[in-house]
Phi, psi and omega in degrees: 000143174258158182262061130280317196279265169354308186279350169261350178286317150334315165274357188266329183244014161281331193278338192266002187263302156335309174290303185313324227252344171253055213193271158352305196266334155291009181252312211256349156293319180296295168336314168280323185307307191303303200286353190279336173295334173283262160003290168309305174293326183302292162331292183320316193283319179306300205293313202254038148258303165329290192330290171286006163297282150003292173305310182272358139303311194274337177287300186317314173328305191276292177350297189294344176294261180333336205267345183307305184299336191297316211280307203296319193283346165283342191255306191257042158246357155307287179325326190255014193219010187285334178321329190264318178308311159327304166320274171335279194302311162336306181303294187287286198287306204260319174087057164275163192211149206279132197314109175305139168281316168308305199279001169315142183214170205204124177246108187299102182272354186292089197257133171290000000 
């Protein structure tokens, strides 16, 4: 071999030695970067997952609230609706009976 022909297979194989070895450390950057960016999205989905964890407490929360204000409002329109019962036990238990308004008379007590 001459030496030219020597000094270029030497240098074809410094560079390739070279390349490989920056090859290597760029593949091993890449990998990490790739997994911290996965990483990185698994925490996000954890975070927006909480977020909504959160939420549906405080929904529940109002839910169990409204369902309270219902049952109070249910009581006292019982309450306020209790009248034809009143009637009714009047009727039945004391055995009152509701007044004819026709026989009704008006007496003037006023003597001159």
């Amino acid at each position: 071999m001459s030496t030219v022909a020597q000094t270029t297979v030497r240098r074809r194989r410094t560079t390739t030695r070279a390349r490989s070895g920056r090859g290597v450390f760029t593949g091993g950057v890449v990998w990490i970067v790739a997994i911290a960016a996965l990483l990185a999205g698994v925490v996000a989905v954890n975070v927006l997952a909480l977020r909504l964890n959160v939420e549906l407490d405080e929904l529940r929360r109002t839910r169990a609230e409204l369902r309270a204000e219902i049952a109070t409002t249910r009581a006292q329109l019982s309450t306020a609706s209790a009248n034809e019962r009143i009637v009714h036990d009047a009727v039945s238990r004391l055995g009152l009976v509701e007044h004819d308004p026709n026989r009704t008379t008006n007496l003037n007590l006023n003597r001159p």
